[in-house]
MOPAC internal coordinates of N, CA, C and O (Angstrom, degrees):
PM7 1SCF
backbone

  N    0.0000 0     0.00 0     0.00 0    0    0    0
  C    1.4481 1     0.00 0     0.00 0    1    0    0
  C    1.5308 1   107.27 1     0.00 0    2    1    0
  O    1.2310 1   124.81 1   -52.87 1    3    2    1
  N    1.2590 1   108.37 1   127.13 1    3    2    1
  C    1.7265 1   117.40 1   172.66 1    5    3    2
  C    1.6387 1   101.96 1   -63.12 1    6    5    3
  O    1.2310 1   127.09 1   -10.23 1    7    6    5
  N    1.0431 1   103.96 1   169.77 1    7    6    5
  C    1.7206 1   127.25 1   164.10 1    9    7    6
  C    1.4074 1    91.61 1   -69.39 1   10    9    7
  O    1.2310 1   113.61 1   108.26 1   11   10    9
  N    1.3112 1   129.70 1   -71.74 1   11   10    9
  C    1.6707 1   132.37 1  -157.13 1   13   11   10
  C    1.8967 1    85.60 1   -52.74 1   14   13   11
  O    1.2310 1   116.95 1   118.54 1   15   14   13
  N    0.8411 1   123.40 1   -61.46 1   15   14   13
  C    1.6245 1   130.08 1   167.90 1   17   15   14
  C    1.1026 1   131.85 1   -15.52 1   18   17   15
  O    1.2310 1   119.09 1   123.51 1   19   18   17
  N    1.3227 1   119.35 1   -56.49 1   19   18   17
  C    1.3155 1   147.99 1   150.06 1   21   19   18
  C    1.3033 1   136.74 1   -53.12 1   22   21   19
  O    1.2310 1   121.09 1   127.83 1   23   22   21
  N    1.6482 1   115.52 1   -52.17 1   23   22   21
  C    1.1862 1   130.24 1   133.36 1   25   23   22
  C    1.7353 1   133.42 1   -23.76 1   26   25   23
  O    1.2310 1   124.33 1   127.48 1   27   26   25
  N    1.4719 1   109.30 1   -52.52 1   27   26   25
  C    1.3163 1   115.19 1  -178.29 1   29   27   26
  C    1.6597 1    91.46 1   -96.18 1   30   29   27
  O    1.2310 1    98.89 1  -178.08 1   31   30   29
  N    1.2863 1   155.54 1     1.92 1   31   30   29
  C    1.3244 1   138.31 1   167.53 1   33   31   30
  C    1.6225 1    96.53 1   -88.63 1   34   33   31
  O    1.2310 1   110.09 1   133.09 1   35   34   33
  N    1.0962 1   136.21 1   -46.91 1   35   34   33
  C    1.1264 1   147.87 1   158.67 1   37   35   34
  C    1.6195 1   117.31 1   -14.28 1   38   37   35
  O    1.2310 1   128.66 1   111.03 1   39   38   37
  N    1.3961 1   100.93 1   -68.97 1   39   38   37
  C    1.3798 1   107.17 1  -166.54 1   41   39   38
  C    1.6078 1   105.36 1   -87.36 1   42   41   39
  O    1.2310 1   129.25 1   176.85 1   43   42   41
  N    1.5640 1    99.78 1    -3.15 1   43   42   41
  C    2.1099 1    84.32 1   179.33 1   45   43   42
  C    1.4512 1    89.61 1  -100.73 1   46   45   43
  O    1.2310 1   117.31 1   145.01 1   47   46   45
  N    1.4916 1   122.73 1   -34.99 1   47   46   45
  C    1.7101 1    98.22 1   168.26 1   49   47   46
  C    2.0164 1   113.31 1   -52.35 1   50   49   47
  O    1.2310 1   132.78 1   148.05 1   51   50   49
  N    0.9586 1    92.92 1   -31.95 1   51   50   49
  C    1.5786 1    90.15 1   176.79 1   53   51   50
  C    1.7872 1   113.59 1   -53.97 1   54   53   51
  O    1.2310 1   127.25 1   121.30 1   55   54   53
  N    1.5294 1   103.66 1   -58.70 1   55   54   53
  C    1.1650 1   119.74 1   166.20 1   57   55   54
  C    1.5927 1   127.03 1   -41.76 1   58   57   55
  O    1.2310 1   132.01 1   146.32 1   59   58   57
  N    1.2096 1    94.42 1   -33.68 1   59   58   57
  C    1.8082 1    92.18 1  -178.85 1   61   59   58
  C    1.4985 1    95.21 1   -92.26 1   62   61   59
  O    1.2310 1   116.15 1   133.91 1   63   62   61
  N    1.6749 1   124.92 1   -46.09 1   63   62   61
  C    1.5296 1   113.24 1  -166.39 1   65   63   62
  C    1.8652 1    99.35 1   -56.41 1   66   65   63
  O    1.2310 1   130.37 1   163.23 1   67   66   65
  N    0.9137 1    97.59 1   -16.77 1   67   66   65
  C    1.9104 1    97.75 1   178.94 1   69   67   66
  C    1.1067 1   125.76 1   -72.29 1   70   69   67
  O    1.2310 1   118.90 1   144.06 1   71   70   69
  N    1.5846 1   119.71 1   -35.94 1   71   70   69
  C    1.0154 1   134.52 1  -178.52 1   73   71   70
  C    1.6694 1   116.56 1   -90.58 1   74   73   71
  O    1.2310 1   132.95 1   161.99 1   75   74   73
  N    1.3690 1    92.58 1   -18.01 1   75   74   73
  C    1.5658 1    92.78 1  -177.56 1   77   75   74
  C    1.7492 1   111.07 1   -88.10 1   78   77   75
  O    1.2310 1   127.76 1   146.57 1   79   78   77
  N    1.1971 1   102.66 1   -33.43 1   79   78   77
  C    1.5392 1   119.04 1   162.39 1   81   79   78
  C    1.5984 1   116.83 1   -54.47 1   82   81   79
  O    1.2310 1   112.26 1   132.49 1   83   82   81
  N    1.2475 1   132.20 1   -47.51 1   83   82   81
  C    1.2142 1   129.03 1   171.67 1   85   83   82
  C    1.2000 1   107.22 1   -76.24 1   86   85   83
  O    1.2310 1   113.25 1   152.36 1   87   86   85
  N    1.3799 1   130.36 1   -27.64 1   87   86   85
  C    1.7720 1   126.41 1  -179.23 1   89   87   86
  C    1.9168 1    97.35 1   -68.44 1   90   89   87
  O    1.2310 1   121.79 1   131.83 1   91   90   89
  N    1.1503 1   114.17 1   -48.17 1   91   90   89
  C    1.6777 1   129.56 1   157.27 1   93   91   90
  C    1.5175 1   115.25 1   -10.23 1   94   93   91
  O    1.2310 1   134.39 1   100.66 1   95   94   93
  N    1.3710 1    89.77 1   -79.34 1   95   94   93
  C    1.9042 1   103.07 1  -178.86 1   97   95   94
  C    1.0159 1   117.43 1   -78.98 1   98   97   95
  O    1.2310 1   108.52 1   164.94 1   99   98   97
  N    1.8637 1   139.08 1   -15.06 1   99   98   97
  C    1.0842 1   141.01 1  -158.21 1  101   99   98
  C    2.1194 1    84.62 1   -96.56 1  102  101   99
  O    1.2310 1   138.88 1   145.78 1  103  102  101
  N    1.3218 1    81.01 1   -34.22 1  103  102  101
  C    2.2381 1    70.23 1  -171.56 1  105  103  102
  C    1.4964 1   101.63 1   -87.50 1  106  105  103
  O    1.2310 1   117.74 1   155.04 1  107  106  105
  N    1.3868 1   121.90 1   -24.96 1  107  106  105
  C    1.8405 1   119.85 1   168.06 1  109  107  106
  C    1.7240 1   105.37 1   -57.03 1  110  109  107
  O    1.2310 1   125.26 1   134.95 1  111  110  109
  N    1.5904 1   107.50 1   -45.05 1  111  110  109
  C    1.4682 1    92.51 1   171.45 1  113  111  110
  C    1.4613 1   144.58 1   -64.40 1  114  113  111
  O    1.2310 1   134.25 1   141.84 1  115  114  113
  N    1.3454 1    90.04 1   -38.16 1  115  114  113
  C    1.7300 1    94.10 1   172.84 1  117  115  114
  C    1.2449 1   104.93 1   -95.70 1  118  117  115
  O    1.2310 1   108.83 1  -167.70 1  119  118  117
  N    1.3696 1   138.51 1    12.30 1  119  118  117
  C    1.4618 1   119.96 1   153.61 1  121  119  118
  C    1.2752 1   108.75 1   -78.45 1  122  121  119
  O    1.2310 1   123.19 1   133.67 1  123  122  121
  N    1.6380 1   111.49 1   -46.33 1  123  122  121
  C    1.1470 1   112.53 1  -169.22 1  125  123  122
  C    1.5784 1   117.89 1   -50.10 1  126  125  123
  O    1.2310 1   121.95 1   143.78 1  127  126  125
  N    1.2431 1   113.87 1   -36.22 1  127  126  125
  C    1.4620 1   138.76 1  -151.32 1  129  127  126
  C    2.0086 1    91.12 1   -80.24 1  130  129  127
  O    1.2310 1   119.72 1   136.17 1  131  130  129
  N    1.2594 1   118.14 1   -43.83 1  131  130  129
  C    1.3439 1   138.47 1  -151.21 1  133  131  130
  C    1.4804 1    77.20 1   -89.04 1  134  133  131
  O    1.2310 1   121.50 1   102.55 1  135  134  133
  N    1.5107 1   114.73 1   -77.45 1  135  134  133
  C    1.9241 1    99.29 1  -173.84 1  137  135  134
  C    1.5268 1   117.22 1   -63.48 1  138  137  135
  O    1.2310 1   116.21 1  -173.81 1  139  138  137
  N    1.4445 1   124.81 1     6.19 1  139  138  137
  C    1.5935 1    93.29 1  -169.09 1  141  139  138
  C    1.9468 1    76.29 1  -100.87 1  142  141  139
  O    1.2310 1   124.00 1   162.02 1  143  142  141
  N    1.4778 1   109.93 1   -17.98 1  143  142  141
  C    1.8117 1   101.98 1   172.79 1  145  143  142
  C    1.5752 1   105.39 1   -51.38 1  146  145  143
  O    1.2310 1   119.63 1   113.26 1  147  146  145
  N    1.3674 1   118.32 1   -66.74 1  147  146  145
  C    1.0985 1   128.90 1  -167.41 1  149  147  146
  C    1.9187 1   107.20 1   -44.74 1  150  149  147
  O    1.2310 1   120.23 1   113.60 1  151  150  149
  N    1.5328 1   117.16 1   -66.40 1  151  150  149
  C    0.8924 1   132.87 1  -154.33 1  153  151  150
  C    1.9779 1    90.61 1   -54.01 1  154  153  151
  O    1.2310 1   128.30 1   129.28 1  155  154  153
  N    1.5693 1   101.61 1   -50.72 1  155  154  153
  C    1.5830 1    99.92 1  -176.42 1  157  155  154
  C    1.2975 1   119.16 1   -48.06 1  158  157  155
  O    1.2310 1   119.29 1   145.73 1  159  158  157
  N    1.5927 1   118.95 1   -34.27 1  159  158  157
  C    1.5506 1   116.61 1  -174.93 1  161  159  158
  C    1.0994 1   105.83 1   -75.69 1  162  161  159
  O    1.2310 1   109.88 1   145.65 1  163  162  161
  N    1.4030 1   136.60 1   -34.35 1  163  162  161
  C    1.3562 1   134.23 1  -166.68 1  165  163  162
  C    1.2994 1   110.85 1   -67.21 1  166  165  163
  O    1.2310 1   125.23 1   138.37 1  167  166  165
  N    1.5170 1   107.55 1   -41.63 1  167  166  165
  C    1.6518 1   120.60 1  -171.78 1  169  167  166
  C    1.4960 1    93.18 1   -62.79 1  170  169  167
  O    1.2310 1   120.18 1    90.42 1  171  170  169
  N    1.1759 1   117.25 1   -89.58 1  171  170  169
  C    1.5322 1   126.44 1   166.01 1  173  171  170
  C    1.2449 1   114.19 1     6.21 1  174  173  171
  O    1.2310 1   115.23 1   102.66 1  175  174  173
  N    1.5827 1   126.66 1   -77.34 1  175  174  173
  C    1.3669 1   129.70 1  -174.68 1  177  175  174
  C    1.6191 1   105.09 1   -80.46 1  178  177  175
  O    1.2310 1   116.24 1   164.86 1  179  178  177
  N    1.1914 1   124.75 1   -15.14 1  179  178  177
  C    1.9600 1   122.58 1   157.41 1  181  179  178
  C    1.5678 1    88.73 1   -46.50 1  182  181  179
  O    1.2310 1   118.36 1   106.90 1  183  182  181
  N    1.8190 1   120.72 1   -73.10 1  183  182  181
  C    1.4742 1   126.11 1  -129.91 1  185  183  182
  C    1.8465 1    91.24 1   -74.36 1  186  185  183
  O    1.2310 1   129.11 1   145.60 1  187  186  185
  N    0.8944 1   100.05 1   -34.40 1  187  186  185
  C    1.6446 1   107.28 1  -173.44 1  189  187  186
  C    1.9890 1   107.52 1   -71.57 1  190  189  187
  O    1.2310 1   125.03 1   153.30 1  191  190  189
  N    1.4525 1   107.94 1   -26.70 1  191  190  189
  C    1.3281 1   107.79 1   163.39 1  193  191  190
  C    1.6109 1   125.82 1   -54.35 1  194  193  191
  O    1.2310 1   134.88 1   138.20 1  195  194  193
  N    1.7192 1    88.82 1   -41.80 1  195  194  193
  C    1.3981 1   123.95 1  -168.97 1  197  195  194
  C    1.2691 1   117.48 1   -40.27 1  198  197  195
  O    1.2310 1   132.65 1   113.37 1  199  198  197
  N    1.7001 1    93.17 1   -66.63 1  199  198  197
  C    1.4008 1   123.18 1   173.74 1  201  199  198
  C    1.3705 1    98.41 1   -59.45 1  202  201  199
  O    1.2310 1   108.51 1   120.08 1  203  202  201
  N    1.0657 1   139.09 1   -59.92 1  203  202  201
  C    1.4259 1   122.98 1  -140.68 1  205  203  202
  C    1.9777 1   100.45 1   -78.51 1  206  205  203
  O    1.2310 1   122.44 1   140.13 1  207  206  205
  N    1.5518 1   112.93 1   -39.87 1  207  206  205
  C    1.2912 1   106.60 1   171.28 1  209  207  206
  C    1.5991 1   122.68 1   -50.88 1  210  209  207
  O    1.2310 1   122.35 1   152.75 1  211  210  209
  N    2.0452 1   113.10 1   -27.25 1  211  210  209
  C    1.3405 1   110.75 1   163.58 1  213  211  210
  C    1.2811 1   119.66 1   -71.88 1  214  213  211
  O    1.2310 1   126.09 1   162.34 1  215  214  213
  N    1.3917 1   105.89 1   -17.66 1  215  214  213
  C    1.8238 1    94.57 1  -179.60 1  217  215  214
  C    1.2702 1   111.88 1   -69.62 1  218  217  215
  O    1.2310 1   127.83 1   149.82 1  219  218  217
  N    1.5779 1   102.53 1   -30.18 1  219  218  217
  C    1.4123 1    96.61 1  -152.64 1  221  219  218
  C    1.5244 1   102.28 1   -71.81 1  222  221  219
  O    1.2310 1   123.87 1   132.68 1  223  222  221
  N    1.5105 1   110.19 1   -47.32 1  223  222  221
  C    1.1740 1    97.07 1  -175.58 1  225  223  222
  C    1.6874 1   128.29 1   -81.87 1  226  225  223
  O    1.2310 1   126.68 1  -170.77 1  227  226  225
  N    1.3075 1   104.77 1     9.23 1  227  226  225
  C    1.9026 1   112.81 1   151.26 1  229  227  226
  C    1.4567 1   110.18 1   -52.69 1  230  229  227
  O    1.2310 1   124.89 1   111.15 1  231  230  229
  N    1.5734 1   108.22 1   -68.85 1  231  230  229
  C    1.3921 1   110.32 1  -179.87 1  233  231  230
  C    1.9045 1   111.38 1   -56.73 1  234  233  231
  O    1.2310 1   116.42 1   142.22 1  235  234  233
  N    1.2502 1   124.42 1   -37.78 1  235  234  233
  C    1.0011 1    99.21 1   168.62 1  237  235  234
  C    1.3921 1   141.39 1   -86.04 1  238  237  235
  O    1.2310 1   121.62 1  -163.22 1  239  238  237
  N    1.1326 1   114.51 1    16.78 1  239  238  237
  C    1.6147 1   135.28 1   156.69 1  241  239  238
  C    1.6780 1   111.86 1   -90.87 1  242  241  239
  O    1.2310 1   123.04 1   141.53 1  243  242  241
  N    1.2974 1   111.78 1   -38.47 1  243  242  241
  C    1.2492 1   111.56 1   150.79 1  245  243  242
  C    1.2146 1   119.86 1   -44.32 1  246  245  243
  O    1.2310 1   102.08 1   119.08 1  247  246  245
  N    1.2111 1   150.37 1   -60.92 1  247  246  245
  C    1.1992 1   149.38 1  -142.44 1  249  247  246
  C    1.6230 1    95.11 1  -109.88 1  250  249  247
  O    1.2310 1   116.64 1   164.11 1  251  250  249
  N    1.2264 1   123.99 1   -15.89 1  251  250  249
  C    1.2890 1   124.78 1  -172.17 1  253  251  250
  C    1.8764 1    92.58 1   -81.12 1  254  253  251
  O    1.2310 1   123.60 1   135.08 1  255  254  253
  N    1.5976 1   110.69 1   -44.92 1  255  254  253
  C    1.3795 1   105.49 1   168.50 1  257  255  254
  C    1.4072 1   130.74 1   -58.07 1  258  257  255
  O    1.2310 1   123.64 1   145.69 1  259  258  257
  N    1.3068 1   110.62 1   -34.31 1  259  258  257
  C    1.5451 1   105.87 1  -167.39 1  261  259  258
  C    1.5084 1    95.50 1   -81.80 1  262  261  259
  O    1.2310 1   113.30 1   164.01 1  263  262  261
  N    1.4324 1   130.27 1   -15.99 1  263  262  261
  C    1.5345 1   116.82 1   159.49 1  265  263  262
  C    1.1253 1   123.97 1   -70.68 1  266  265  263
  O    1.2310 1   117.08 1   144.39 1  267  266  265
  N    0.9862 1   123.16 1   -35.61 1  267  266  265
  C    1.8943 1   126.03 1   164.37 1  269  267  266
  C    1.3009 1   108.61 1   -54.79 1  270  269  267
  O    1.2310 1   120.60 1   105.49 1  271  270  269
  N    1.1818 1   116.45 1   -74.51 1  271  270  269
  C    1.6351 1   143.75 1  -165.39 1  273  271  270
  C    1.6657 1   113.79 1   -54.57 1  274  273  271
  O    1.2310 1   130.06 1   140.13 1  275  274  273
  N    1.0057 1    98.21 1   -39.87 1  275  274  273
  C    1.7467 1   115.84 1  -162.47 1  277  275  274
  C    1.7163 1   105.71 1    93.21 1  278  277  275
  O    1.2310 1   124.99 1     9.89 1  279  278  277
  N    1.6463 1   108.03 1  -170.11 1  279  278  277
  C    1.0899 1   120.20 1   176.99 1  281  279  278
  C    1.5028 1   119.71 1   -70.38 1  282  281  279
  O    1.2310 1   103.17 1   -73.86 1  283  282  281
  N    1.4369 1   148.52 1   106.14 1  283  282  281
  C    1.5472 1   123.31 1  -145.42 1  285  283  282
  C    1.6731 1   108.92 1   116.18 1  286  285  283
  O    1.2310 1   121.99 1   155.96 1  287  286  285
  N    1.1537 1   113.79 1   -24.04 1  287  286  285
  C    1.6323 1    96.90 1  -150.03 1  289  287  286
  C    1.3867 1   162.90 1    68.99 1  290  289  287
  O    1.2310 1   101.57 1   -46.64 1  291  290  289
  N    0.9103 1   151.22 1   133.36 1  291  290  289
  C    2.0423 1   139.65 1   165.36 1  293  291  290
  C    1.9051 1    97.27 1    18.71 1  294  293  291
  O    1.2310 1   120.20 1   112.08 1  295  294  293
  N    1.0800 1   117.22 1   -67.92 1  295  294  293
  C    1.0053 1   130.28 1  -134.02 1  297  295  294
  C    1.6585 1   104.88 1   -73.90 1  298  297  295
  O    1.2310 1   125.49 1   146.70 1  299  298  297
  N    1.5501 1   107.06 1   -33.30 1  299  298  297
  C    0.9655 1   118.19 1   172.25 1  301  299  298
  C    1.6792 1   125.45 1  -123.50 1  302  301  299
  O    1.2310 1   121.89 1  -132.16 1  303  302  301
  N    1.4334 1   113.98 1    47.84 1  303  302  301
  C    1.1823 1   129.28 1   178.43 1  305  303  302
  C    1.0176 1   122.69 1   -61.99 1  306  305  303
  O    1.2310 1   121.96 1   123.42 1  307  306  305
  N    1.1818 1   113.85 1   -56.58 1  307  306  305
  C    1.6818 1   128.32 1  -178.89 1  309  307  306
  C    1.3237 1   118.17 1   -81.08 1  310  309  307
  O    1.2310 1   116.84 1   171.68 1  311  310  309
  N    1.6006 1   123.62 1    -8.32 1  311  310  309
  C    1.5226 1   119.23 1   152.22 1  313  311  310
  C    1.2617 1   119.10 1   -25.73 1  314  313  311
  O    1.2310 1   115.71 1   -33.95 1  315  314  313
  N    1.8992 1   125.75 1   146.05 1  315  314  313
  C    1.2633 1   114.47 1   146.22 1  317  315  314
  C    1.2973 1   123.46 1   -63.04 1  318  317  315
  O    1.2310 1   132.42 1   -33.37 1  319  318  317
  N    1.5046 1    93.62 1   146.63 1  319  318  317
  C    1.8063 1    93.11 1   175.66 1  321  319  318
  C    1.5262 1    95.14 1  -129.18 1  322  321  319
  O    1.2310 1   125.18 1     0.50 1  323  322  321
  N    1.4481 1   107.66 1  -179.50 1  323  322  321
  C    1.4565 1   107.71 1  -164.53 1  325  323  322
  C    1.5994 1   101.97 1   -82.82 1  326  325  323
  O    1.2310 1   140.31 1   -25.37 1  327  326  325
  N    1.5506 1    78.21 1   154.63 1  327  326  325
  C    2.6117 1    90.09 1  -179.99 1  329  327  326
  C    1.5891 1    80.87 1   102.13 1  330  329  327
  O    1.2310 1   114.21 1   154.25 1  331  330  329
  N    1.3966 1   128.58 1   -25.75 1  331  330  329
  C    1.6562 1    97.24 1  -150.17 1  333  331  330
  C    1.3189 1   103.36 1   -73.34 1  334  333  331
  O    1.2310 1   117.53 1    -3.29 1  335  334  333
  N    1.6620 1   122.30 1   176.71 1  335  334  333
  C    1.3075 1   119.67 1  -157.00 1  337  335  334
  C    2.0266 1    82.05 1   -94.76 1  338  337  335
  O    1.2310 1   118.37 1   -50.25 1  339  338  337
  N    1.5968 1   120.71 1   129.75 1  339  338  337
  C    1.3822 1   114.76 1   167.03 1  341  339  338
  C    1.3018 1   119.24 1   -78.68 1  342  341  339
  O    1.2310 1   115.24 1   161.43 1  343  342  341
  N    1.2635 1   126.64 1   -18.57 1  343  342  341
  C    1.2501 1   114.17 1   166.64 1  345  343  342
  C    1.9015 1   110.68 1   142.49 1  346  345  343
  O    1.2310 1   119.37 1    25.57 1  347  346  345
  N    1.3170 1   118.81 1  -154.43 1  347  346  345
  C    1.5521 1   103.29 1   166.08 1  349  347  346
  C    1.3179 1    93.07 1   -99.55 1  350  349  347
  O    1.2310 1   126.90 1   -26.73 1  351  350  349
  N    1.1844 1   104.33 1   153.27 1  351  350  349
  C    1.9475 1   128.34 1   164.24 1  353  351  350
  C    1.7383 1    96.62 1   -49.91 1  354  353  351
  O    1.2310 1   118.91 1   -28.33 1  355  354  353
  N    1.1082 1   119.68 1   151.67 1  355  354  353
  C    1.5164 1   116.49 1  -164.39 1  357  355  354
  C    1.8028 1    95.65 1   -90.24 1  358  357  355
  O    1.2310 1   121.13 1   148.48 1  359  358  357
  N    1.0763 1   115.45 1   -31.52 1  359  358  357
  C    1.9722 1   104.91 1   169.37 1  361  359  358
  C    1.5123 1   115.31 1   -55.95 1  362  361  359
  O    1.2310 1   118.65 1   152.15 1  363  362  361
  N    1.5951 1   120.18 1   -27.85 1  363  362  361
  C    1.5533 1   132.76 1  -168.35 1  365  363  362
  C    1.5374 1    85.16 1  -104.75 1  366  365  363
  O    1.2310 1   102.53 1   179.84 1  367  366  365
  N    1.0910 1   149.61 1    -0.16 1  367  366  365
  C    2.1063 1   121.46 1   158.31 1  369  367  366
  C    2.0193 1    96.04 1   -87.33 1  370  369  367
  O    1.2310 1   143.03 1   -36.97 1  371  370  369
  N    1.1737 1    72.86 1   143.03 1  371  370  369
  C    1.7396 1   102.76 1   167.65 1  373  371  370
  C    1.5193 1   104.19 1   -83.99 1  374  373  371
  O    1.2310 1   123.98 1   -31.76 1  375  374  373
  N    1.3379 1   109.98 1   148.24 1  375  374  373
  C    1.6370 1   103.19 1   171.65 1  377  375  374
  C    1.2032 1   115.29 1   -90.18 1  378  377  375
  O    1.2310 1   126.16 1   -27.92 1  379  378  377
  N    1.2807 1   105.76 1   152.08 1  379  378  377
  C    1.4425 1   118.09 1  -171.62 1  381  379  378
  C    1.6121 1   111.55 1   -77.51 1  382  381  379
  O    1.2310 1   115.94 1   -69.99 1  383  382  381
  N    1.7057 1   125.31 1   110.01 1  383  382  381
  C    1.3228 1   100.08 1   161.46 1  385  383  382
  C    1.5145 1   158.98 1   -57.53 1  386  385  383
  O    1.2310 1   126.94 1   -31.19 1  387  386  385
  N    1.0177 1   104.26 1   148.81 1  387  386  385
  C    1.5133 1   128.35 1  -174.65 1  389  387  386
  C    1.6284 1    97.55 1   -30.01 1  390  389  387
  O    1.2310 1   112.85 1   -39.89 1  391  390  389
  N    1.1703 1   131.11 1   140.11 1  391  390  389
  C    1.5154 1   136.89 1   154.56 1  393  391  390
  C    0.9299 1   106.74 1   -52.03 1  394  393  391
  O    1.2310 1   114.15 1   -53.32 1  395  394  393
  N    1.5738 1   128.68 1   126.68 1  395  394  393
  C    1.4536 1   101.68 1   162.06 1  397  395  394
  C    1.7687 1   121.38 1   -95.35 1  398  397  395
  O    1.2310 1   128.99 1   -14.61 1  399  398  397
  N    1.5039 1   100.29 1   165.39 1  399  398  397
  C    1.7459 1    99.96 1  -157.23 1  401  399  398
  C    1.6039 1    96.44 1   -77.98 1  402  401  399
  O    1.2310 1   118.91 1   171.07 1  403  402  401
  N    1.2295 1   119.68 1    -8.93 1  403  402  401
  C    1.7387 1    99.69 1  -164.12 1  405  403  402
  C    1.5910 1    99.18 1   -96.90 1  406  405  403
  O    1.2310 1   110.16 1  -179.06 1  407  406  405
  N    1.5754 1   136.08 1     0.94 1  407  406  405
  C    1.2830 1   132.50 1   129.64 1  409  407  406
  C    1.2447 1   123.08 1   -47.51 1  410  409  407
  O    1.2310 1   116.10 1   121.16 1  411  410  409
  N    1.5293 1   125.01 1   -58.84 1  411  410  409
  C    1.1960 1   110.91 1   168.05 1  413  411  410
  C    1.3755 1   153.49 1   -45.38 1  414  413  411
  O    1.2310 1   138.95 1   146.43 1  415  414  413
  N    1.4229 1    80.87 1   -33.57 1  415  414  413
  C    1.9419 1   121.75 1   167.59 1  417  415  414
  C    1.4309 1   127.14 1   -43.73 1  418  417  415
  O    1.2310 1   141.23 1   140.30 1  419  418  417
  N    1.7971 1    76.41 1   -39.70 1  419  418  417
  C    1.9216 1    97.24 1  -175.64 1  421  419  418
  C    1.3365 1   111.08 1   -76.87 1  422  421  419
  O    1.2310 1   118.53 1   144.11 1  423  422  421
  N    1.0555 1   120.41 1   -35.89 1  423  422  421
  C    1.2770 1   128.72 1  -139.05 1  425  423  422
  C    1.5194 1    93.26 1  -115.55 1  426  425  423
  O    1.2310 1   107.45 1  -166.83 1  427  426  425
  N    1.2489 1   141.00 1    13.17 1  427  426  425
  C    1.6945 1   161.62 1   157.75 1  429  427  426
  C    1.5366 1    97.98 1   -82.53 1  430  429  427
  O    1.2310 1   120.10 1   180.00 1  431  430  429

């Protein structure tokens, strides 16, 4: 083998390690590019699962309250609600007697 020989085997191995290196990064890029797409939708529709399994079970603590609670909440439990008994008609209550004072007396 000449030098000139050597020289030109040289530089087409050069030539191919060059080419094989840019064929390298050109497929690292668009894979990369293709999985970090992929990887984003997946995450995305995970976080959006996420949420939606917290909604769901908001609303169903919600609804788990308004069966405890009534319609309203805590806050308004002890409201009348309808069916309840209102009471006697005010001509049908008896009056309530007078305290008497010589309990009070005692207890001074």
């Amino acid at each position: 083998m000449t030098p000139q020989e050597a020289i030109e085997a040289a530089e087409l191995v050069e030539a191919e390690t060059r080419y094989r290196l840019q064929l390298a990064r050109e497929t690292r890029e668009a894979t990369a590019a293709r999985e970090f797409d992929r990887g984003y939708s997946e995450g995305y529709l995970r976080a959006v699962a996420d949420c939606k399994a917290a909604q769901h079970g908001i609303v169903r603590d919600a609804a788990l309250e308004e069966l405890r609670w009534g319609p309203g909440g805590r806050e308004h439990f002890a409201d009348p609600r309808p069916g309840d008994f209102p009471g006697r008609m005010p001509a049908q209550r008896r009056p309530e007697p007078e305290p008497e004072l010589e309990a009070e007396a005692e207890l001074a």
